[in-house]
ZAVOLO-617573 format. One record per residue (C-alpha): residue in one letter; x, y, z. Coordinates in steps of 0.5 Angstrom, whole numbers, plus 500, padded with zeros to 3 digits. Layout:
<drenvexs>
   rest    px    py    pz
      a     X     Y     Z
...
</drenvexs>
This chain:
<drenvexs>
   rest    px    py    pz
      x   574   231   632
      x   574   238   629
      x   577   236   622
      x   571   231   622
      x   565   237   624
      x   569   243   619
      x   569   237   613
      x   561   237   615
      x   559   244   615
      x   564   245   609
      x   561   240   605
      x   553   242   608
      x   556   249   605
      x   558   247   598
      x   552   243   598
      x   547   249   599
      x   551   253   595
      x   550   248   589
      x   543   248   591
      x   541   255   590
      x   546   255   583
      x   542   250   580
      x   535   252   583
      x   537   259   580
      x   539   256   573
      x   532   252   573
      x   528   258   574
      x   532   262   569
      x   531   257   564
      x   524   256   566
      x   523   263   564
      x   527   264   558
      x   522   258   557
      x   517   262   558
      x   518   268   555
      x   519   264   548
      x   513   260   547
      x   510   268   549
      x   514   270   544
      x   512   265   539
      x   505   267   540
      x   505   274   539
      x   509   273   532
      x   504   268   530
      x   498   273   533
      x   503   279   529
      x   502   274   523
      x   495   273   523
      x   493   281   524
      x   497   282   517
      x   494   276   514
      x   487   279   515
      x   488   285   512
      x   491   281   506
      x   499   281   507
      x   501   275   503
      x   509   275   506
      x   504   274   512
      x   500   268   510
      x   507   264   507
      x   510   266   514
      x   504   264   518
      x   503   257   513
      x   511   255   516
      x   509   257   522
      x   503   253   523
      x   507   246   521
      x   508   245   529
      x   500   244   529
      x   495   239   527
      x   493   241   519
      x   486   243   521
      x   489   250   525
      x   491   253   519
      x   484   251   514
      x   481   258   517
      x   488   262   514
      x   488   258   508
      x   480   259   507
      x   480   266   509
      x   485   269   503
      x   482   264   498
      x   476   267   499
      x   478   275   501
      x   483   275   497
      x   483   271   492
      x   491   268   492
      x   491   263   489
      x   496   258   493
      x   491   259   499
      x   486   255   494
      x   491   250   493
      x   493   250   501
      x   485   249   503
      x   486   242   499
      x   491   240   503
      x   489   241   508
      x   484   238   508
      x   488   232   506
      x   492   233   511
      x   488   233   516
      x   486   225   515
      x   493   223   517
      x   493   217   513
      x   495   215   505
      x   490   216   500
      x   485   222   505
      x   482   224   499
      x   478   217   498
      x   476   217   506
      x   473   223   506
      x   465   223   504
      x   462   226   498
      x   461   234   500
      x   468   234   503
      x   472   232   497
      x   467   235   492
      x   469   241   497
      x   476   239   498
      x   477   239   489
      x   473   246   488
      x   478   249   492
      x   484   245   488
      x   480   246   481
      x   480   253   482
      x   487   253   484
      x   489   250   478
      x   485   256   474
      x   489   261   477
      x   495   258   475
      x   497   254   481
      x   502   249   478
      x   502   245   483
      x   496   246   483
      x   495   243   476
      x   500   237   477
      x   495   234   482
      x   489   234   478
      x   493   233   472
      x   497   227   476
      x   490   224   479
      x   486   225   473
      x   491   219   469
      x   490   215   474
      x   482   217   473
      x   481   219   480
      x   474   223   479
      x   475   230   481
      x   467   232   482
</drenvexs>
């Protein structure tokens, strides 16, 4: 009868004690969690201060980390060093953007009038600047005679 109420109190002991470990480790995992994402958007936030005051290392670091997000989030970024700053890879990243942002094959047909000719300025102007890929779009779309106006 004892040795059934010690393994009783001894298994309720090792339970608890499995119990506060594993809840420790949860919260600890939970704030280290936490503590990414905050530092993750601190970077971004750290990128984007750069980005303003025409940082084009910035810019690329802050394309690669706009990947995770829907594509529209980054045509402000794109749009602001095209036209602040004239960088000719922002002129091209606006156009794929925005192609991007309709998520499915052949965007550039599904978009209304304004907004592809607005998507093509930003290409074309890519393309002047000296984009290669850039010029490989517009070279590839107008042999399959897409118009570009």
């Amino acid at each position: 009868m004892k040795s059934k109420l010690l393994y009783g109190i001894s298994a309720l002991i090792i339970g608890i004690i499995i119990g506060v470990i594993s809840t420790r480790f949860y919260e600890r995992r939970e704030i280290t969690e936490i503590n990414s994402s905050r530092l993750a958007l601190s970077s971004i936030d750290n990128l984007k201060s750069k980005v303003l005051h025409g940082d084009i290392e910035a810019y690329t670091k802050l394309r690669g980390e706009y990947r995770d997000y829907p594509p529209e989030n980054f045509l402000f970024w794109a749009m602001y060093m095209a036209n602040k700053y004239d960088y000719a890879y922002a002129y091209e990243d606006v156009f794929r953007t925005m192609e991007e942002s309709y998520n499915i094959d052949s965007a550039i047909f599904n978009m209304d009038d304004k907004t592809r000719k607005f998507a093509f300025t930003y290409l074309k102007m890519a393309a002047q600047k000296g984009d290669s890929s850039a010029m490989a779009t517009l070279n590839d779309m107008l042999a399959k005679q897409i118009a570009t106006d």
